[in-house]
Backbone as CSV, one residue per row, in Angstrom:
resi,resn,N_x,N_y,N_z,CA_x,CA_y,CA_z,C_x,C_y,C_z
1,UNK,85.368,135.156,96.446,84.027,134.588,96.442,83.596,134.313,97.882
2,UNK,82.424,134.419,98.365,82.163,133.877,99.623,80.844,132.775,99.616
3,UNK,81.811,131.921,100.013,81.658,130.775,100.684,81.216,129.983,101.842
4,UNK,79.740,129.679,101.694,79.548,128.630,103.053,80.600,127.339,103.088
5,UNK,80.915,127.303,104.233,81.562,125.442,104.234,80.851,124.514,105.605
6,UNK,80.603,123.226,105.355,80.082,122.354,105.607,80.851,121.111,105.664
7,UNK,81.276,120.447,106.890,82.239,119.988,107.802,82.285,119.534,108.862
8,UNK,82.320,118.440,109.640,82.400,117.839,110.797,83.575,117.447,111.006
9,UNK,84.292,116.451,111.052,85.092,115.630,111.303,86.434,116.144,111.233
10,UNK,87.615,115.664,112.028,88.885,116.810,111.868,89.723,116.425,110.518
11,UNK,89.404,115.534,109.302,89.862,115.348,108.114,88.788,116.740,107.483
12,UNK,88.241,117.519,107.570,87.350,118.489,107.503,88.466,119.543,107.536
13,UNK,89.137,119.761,109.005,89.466,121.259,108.986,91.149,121.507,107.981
14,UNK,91.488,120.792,107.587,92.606,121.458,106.593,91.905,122.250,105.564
15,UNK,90.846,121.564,104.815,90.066,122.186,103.539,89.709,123.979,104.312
16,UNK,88.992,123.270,105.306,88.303,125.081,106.026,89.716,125.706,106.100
17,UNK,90.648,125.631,106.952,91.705,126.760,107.021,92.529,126.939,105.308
18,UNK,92.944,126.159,104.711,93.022,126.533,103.454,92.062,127.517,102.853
19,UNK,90.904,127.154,102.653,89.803,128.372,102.399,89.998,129.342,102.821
20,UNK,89.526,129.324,104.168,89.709,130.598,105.203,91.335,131.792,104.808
21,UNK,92.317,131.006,104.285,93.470,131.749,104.277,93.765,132.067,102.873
22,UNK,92.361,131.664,101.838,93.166,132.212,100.576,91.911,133.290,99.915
23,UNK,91.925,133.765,98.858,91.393,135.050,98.924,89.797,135.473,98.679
24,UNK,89.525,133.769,99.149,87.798,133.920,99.398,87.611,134.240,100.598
25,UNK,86.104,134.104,101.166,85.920,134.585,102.387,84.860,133.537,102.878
26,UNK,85.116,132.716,103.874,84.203,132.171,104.739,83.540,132.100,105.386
27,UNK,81.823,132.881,104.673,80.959,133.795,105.833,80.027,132.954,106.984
28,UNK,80.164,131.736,106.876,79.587,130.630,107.681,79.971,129.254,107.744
29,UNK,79.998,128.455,108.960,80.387,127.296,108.852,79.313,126.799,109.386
30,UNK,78.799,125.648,108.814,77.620,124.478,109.014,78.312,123.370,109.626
31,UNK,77.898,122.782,110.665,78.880,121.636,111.059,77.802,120.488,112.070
32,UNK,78.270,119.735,111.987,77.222,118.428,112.886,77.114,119.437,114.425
33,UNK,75.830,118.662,115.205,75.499,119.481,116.281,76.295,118.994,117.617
34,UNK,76.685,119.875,118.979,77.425,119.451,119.707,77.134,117.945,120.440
35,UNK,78.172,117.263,120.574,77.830,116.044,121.255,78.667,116.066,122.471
36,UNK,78.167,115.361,123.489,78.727,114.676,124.614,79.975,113.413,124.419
37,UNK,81.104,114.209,124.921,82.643,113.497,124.569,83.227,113.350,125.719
38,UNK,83.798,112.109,126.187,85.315,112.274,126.651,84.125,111.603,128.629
39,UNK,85.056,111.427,129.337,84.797,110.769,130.324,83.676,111.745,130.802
40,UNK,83.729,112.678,131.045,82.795,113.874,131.790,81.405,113.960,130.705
41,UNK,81.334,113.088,129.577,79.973,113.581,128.890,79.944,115.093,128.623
42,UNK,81.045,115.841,128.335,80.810,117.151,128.250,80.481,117.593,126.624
43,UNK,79.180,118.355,126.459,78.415,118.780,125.157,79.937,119.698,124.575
44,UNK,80.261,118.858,123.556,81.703,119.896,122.284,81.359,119.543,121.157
45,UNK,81.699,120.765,120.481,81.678,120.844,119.407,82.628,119.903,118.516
46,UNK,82.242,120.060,116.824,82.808,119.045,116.229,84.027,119.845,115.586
47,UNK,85.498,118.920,115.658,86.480,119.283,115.156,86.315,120.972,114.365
48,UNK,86.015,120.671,113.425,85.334,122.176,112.763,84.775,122.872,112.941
49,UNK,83.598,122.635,114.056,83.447,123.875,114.954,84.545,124.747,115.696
50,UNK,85.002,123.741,115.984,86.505,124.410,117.137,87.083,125.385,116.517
51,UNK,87.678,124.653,114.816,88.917,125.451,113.970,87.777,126.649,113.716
52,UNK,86.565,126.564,113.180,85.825,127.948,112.468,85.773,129.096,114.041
53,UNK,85.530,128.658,115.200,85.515,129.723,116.410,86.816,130.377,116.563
54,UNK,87.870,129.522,116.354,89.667,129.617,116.568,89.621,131.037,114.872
55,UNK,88.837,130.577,114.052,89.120,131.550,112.837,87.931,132.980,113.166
56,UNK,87.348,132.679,113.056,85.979,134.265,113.978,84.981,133.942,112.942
57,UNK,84.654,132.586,112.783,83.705,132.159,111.045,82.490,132.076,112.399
58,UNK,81.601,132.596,112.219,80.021,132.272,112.723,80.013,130.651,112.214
59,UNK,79.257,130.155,113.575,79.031,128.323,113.195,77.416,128.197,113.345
60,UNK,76.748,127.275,112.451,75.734,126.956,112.691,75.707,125.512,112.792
61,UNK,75.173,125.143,113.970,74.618,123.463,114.567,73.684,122.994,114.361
62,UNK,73.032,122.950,113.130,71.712,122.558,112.913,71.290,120.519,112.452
63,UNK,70.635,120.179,112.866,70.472,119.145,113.044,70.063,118.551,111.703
64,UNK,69.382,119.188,110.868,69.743,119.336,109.049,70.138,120.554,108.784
65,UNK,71.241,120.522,107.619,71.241,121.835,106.786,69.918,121.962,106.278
66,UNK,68.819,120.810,105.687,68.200,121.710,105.205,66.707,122.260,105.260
67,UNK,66.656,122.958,106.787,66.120,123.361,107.503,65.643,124.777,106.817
68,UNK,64.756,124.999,106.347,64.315,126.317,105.910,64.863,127.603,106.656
69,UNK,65.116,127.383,107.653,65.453,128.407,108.640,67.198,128.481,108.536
70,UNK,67.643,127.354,108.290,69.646,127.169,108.305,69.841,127.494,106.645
71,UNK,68.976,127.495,106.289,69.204,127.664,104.357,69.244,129.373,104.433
72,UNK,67.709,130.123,104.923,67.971,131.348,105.070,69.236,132.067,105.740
73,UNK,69.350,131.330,106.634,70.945,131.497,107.601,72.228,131.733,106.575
74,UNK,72.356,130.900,106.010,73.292,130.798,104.703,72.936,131.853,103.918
75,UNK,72.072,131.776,103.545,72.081,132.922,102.419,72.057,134.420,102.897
76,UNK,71.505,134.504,104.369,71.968,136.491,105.067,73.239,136.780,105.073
77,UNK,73.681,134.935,105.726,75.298,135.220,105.895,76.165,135.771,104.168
78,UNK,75.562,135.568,102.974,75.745,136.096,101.604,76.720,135.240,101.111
79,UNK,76.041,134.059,101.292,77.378,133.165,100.427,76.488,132.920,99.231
80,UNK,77.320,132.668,98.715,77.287,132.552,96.840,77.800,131.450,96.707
81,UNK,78.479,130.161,97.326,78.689,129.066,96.429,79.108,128.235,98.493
82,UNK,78.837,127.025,98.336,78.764,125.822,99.157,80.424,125.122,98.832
83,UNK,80.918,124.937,99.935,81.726,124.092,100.258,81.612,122.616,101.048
84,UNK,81.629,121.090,100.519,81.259,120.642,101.406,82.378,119.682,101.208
85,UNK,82.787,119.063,102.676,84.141,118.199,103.320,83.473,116.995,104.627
86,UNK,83.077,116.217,104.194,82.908,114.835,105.347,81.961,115.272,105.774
87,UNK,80.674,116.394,105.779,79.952,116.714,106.513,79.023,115.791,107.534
88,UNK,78.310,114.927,106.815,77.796,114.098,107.754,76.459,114.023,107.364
89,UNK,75.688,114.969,106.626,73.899,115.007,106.467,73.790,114.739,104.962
90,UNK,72.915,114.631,104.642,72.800,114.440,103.391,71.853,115.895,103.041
91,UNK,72.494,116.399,101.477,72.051,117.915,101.008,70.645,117.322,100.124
92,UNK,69.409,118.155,100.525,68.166,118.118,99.710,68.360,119.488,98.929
93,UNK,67.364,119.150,97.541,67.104,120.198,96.798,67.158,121.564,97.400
94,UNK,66.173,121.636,98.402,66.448,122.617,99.004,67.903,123.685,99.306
95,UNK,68.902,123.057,99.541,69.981,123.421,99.534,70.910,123.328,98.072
96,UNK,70.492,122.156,96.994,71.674,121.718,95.760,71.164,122.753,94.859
97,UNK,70.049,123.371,94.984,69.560,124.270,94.184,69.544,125.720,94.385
98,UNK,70.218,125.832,95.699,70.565,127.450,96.498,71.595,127.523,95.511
99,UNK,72.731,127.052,95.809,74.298,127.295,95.708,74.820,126.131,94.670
100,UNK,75.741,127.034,93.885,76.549,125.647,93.437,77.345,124.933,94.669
101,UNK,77.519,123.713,94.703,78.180,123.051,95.777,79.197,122.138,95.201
102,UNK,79.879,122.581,96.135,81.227,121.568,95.750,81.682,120.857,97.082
103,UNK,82.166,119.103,96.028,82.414,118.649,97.483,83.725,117.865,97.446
104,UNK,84.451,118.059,98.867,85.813,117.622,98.243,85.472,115.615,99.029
105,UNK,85.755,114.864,97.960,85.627,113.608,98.395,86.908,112.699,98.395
106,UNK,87.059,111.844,99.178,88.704,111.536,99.280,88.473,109.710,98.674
107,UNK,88.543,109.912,97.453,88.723,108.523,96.111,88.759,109.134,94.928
108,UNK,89.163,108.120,94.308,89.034,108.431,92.482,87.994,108.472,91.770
109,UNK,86.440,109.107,91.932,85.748,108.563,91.597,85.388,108.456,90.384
110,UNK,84.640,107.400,90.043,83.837,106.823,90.651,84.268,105.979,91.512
111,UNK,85.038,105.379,91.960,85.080,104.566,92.784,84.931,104.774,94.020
112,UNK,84.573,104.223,95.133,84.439,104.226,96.342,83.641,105.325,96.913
113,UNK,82.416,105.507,96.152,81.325,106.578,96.947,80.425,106.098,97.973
114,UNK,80.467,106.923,98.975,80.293,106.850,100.265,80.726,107.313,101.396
115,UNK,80.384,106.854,102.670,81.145,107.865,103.901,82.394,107.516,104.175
116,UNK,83.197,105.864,103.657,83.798,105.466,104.099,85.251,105.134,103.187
117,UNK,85.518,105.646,102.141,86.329,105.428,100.902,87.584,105.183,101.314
118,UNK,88.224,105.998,102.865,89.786,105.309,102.771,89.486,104.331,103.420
119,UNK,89.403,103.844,104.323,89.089,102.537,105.120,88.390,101.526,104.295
120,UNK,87.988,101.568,103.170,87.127,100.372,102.194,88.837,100.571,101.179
121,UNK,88.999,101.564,100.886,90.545,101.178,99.778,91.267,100.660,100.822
122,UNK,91.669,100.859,101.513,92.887,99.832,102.535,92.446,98.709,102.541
123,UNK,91.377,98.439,102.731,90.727,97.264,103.257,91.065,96.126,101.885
124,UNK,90.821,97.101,100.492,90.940,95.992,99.708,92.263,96.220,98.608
125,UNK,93.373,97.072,99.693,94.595,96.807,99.081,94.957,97.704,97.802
126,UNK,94.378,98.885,97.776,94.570,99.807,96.243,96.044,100.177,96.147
127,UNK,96.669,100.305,95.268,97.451,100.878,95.332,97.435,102.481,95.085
128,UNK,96.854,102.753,94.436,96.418,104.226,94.765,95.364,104.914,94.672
129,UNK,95.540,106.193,95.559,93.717,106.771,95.798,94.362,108.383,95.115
130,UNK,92.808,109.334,95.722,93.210,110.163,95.705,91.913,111.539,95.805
131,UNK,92.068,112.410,95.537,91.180,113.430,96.032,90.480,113.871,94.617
132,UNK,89.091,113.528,94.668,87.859,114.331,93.574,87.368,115.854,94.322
133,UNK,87.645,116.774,93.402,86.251,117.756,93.965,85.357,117.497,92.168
134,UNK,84.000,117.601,93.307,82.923,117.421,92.412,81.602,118.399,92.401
135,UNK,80.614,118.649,91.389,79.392,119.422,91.949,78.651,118.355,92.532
136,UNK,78.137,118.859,93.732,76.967,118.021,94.175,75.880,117.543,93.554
137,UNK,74.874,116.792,93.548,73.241,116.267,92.759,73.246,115.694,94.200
138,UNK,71.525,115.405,93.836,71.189,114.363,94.485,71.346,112.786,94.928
139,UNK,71.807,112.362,93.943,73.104,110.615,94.201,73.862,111.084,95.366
140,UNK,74.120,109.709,95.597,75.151,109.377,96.282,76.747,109.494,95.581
141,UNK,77.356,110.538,95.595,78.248,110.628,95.069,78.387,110.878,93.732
142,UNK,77.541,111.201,93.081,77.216,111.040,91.419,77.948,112.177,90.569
143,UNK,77.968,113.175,91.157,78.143,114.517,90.786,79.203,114.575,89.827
144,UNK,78.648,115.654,88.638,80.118,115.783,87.433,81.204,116.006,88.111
145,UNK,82.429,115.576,87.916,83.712,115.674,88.367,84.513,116.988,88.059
146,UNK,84.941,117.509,88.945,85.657,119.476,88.860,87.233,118.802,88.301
147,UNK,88.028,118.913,89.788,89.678,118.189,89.585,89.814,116.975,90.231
148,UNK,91.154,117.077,90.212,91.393,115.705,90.920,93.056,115.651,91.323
149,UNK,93.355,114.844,92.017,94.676,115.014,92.739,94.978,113.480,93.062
150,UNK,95.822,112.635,92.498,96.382,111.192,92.661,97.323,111.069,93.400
151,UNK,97.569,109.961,94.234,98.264,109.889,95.203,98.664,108.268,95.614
152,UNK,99.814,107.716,95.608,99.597,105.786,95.957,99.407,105.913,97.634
153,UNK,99.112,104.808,97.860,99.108,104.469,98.825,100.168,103.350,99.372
154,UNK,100.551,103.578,100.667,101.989,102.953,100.935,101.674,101.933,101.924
155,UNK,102.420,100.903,101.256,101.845,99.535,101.610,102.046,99.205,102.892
156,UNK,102.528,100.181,103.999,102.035,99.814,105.230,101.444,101.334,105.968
157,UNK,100.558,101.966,104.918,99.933,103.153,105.619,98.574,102.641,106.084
158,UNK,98.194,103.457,107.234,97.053,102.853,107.907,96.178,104.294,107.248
159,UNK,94.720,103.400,107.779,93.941,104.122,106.890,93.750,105.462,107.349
160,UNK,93.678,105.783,109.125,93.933,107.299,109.678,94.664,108.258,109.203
161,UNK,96.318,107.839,109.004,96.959,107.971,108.202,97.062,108.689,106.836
162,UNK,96.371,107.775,106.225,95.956,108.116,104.815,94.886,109.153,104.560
163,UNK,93.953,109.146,105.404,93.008,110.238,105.505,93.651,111.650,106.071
164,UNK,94.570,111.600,106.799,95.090,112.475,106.887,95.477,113.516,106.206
165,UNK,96.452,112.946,105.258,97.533,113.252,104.183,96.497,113.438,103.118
166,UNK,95.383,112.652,102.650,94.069,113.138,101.747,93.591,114.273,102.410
167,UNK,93.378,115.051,103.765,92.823,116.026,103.700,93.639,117.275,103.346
168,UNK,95.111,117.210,103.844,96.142,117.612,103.295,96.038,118.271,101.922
169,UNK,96.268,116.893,101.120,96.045,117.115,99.756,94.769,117.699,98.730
170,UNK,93.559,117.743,99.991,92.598,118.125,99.441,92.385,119.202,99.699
171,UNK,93.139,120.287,100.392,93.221,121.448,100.733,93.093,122.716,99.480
172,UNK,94.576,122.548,99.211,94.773,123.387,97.810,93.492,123.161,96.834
173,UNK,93.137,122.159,96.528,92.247,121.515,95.614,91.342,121.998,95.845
174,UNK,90.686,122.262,97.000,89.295,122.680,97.293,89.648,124.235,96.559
175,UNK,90.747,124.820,97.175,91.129,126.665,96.962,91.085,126.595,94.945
176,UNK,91.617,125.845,94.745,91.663,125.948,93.049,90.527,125.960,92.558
177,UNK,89.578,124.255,92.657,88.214,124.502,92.339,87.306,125.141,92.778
178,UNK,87.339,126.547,93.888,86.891,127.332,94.186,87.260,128.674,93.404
179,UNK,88.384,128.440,93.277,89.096,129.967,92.199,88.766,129.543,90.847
180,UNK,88.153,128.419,90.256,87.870,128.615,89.118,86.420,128.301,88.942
181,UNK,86.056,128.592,89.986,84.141,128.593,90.526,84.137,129.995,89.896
182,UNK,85.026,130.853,90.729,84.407,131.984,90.372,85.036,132.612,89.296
183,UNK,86.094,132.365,88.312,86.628,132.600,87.248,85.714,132.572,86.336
184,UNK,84.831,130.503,86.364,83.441,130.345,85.363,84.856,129.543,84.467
185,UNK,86.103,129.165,85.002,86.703,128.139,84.018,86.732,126.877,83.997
186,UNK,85.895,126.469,85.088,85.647,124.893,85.465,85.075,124.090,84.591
187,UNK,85.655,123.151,83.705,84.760,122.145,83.450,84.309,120.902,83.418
188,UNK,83.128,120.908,84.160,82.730,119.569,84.871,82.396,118.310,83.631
189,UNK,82.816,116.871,84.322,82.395,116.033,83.208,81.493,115.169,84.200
190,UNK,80.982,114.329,83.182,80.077,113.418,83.631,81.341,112.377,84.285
191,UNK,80.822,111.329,85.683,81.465,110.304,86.177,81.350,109.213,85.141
192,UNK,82.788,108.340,85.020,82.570,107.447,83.791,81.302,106.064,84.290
193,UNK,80.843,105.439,83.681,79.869,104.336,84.197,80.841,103.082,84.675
194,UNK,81.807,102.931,84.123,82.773,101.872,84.618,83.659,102.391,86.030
195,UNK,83.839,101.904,86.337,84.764,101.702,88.005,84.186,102.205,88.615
196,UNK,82.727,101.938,88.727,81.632,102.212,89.978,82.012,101.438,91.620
197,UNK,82.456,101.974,92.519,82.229,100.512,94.017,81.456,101.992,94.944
198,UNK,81.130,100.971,95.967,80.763,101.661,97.242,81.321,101.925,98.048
199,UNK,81.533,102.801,99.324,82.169,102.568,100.280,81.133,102.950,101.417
200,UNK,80.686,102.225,101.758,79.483,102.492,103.574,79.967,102.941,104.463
201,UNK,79.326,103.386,105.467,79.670,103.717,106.667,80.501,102.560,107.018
202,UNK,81.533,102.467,108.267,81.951,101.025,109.021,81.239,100.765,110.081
203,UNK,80.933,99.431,109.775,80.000,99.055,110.675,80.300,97.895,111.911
204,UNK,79.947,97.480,113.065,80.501,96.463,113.897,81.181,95.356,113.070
205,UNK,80.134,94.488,111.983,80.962,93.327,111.191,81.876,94.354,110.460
206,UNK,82.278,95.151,109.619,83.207,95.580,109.109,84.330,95.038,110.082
207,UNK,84.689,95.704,111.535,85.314,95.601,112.992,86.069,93.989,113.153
208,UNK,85.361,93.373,112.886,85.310,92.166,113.451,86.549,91.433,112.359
209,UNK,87.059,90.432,113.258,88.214,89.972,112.461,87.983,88.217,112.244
210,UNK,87.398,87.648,111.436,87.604,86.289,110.821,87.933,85.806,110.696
211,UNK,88.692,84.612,111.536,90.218,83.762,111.113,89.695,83.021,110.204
212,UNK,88.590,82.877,109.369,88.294,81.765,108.592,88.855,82.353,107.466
213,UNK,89.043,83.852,107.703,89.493,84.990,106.378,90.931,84.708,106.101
214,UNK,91.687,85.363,104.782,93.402,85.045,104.903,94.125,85.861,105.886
215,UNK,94.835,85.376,106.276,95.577,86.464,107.246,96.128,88.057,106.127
216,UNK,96.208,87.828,104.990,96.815,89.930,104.581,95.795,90.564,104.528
217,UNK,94.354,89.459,104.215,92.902,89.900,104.410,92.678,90.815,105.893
218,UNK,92.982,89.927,106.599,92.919,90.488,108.158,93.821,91.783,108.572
219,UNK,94.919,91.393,107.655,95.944,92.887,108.206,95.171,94.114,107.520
220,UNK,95.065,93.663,106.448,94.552,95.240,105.826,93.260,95.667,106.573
221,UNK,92.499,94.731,106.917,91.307,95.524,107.600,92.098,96.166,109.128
222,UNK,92.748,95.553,109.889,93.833,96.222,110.681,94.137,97.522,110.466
223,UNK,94.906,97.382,109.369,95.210,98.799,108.787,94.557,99.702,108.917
224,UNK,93.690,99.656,107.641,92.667,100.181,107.132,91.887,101.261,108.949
225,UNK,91.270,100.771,109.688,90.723,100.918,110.568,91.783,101.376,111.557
226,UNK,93.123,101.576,111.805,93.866,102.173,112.957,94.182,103.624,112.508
227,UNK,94.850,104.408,113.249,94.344,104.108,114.638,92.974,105.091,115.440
228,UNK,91.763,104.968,113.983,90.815,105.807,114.713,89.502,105.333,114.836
229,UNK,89.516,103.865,114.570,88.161,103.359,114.653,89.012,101.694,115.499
230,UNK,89.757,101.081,114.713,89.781,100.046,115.276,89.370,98.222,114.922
231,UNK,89.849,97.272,114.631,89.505,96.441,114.909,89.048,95.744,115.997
232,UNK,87.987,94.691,115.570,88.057,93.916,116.990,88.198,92.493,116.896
233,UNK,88.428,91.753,117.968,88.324,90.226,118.455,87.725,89.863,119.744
234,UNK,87.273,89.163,120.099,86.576,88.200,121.127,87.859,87.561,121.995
235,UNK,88.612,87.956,122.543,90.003,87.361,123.110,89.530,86.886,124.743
236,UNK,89.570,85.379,125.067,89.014,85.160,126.349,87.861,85.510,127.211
237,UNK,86.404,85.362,125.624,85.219,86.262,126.217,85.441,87.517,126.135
238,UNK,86.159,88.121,126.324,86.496,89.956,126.227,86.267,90.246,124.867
239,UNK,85.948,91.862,124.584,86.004,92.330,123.928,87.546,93.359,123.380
240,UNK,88.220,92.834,122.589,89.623,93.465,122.390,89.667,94.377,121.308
241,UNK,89.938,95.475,120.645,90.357,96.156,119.745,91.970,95.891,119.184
242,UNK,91.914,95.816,118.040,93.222,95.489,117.653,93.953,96.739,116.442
243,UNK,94.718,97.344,117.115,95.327,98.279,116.738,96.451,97.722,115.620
244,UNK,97.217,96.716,115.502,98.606,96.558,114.513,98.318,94.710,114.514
245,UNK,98.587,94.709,112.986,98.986,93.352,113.040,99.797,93.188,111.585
246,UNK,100.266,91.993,111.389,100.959,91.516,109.767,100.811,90.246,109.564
247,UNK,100.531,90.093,107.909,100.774,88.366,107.856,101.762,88.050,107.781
248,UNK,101.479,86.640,108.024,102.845,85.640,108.193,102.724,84.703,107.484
249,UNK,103.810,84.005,106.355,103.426,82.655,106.093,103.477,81.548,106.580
250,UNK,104.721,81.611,107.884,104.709,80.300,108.739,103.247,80.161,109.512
251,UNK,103.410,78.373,109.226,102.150,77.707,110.073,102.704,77.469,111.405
252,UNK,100.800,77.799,112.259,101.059,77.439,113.425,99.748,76.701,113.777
253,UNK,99.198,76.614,115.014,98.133,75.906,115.542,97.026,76.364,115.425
254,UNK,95.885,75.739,114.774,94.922,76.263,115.016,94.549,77.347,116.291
255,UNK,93.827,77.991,115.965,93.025,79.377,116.672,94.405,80.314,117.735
256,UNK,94.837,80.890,118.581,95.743,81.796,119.171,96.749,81.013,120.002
257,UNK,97.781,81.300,119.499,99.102,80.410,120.045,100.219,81.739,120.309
258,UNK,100.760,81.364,121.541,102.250,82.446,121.420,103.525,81.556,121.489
259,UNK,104.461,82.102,120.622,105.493,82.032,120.475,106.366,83.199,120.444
260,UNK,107.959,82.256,121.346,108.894,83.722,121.546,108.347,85.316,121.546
261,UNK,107.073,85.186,122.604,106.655,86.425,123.041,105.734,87.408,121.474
262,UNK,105.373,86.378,120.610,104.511,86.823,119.627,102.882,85.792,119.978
263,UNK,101.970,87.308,119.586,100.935,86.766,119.833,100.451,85.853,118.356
264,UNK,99.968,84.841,118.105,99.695,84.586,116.577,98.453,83.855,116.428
265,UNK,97.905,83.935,115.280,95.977,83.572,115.226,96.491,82.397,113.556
266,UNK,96.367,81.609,113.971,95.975,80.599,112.557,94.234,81.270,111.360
267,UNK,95.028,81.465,110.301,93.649,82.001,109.492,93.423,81.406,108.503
268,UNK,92.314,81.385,107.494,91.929,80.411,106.180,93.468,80.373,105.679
269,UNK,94.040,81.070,105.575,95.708,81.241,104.496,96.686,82.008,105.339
270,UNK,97.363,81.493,105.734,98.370,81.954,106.502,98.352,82.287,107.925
271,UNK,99.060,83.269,108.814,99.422,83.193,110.326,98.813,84.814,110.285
272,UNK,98.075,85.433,111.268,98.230,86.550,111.410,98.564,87.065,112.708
273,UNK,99.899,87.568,112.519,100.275,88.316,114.553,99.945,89.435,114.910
274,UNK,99.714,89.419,115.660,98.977,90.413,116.411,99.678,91.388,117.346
275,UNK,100.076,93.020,116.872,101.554,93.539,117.269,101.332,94.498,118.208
276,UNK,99.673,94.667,118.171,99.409,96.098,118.957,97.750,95.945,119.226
277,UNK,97.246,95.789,120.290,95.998,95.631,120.918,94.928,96.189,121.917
278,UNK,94.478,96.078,122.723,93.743,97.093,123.554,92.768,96.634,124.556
279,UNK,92.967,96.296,125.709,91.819,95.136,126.269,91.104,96.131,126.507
280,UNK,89.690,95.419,126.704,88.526,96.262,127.479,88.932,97.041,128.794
281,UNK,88.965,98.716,128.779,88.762,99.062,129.937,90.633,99.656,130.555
282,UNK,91.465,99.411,129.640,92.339,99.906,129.112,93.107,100.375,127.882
283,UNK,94.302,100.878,128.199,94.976,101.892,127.134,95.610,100.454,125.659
284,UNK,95.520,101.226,125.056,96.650,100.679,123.696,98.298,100.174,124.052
285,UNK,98.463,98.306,123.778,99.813,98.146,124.370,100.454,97.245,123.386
286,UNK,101.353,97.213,123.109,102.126,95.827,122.187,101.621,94.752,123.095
287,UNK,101.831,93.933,121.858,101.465,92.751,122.211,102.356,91.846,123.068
288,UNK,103.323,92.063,123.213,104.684,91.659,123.936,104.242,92.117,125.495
289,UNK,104.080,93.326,125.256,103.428,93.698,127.169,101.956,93.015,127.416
290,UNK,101.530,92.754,126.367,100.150,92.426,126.989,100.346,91.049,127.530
291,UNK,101.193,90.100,127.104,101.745,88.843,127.159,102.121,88.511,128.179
292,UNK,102.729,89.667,128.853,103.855,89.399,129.749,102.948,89.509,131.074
293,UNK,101.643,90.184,130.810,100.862,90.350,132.393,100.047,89.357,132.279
294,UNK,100.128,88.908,130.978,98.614,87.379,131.209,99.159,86.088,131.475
295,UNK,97.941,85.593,131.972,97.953,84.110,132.433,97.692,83.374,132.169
296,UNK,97.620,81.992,131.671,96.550,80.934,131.301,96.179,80.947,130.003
297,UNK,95.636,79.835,129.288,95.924,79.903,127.709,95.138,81.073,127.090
298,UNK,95.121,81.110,125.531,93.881,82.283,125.089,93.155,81.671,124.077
299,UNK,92.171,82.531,124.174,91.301,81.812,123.150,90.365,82.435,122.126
300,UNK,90.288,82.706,121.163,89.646,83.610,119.882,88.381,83.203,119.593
301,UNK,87.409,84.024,119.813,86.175,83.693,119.521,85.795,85.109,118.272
302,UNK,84.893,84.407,117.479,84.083,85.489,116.528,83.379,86.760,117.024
303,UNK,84.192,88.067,116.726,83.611,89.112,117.067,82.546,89.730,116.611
């Protein structure tokens, strides 16, 4: 069958090279437009641009897919059915009504529709997720359900991590519900109305860490967010990112205290330490080295 795919982000390119290597054909890749990265501001392409040039897939950068002009694009290129993985735009009629579309989304859904589904399940502790492909509609996530692929989540996997191993797993999955796209053996059901949640973009307060919150509250958003977005804290006026932390049940002093070379934050319920951090304007360090170069007390303000 040939296949457009539609893709940004590098949890994106396992699905594309899976495709690309099984016995469909990938006559175009759609992908977010180049941005300015990295100290030099230099205009690069997105993760999936890279892998589709590395494969010889023609890329289109269009600022919507659904651009009358990027829709015709798609269809010279002669695809017959839509692939879509983290893309980034949202699909209008224009496009849900070209192609059947399929999209590989990384939750159980219904649950957790949105841009942000592993980092909202870490955040609130699931024990397990896992990979939907679905047909596209117009909703947010609504679409009858194709397969599905279950998977737990391990109680100290971070959410990068986990997205990882979901794109992994969503690889094959995409190649199956594509081989039975074009078989015509797929059958889609409606999403059930019960175990509806959201998952949003992450946003600065998402970031931000609350000691008024419990401290496993605080780790999992930790989690959840390393190591590709990040927490933050207010540490001595500064702005800090916090890469690793765990709760603790021993009490300590109100707001940031160290002991025996541990950094530790008093929270609504319990201790949370702080194992791995990032000051403004430098690299990622344990908290033990960061300790050892500072001076003078610390102090936690609301990020």
């Amino acid at each position: 069958m040939k296949v457009a795919y539609a893709g940004s982000p590098e949890a994106a390119v396992p699905p594309l090279r899976a495709l690309a290597g099984s016995t469909h054909e990938v006559v175009c890749v759609v992908t977010q437009p180049d941005k300015p990265r990295g100290r030099s501001r230099t205009a690069t392409g997105t993760p999936v641009a890279q892998a589709a040039e590395e494969l010889g897939i023609p890329v289109l950068r269009p600022r919507t897919i659904n651009d009358p002009e990027v829709v015709g694009a798609i269809a010279d290129a002669g695809a017959e059915a839509l692939a879509v993985v983290a893309f980034g735009q949202i699909l209008r009629d224009v496009v849900l009504s070209r192609w059947p579309s399929v999209n590989v989304h990384f939750s159980l859904l219904p649950a957790y529709r949105g841009a942000a589904p592993v980092e909202r399940a870490v955040m609130d502790g699931v024990r397990e997720t896992g990979v939907t492909t679905m047909f596209m509609e117009a909703g947010l996530d609504t679409g009858p359900i194709l397969l599905v692929e279950r998977t737990p989540v391990g109680e100290e996997e971070e959410g990068g991590a986990l997205l990882s191993r979901l794109a992994d797993l969503g690889s094959p999955l995409l190649v199956r519900t594509i081989d039975a796209l074009e078989a015509g053996t797929l059958e889609p059901r409606p999403q059930p109305a019960e175990g509806v949640s959201l998952a949003p973009k992450i946003g600065p307060e998402d970031r931000a860490l609350d000691l008024r919150h419990p401290a496993d509250e605080l780790a999992r958003r930790v989690r959840a967010l390393a190591p590709h977005i990040g927490a933050t804290a207010v540490i001595d006026g500064q702005r800090f990112k916090i890469w690793g932390a765990r709760a603790m049940s021993e009490p300590v002093p109100p707001g940031l205290s160290v002991e025996q070379g541990r950094l530790l934050a008093a929270t609504g319920n319990g201790t949370l330490e702080i194992t791995r951090l990032q000051p403004p304007g430098k690299g990622r360090m344990d908290a033990a080295d960061f300790l050892r170069g500072h001076r003078g007390p610390l102090a936690w303000a609301a990020a």
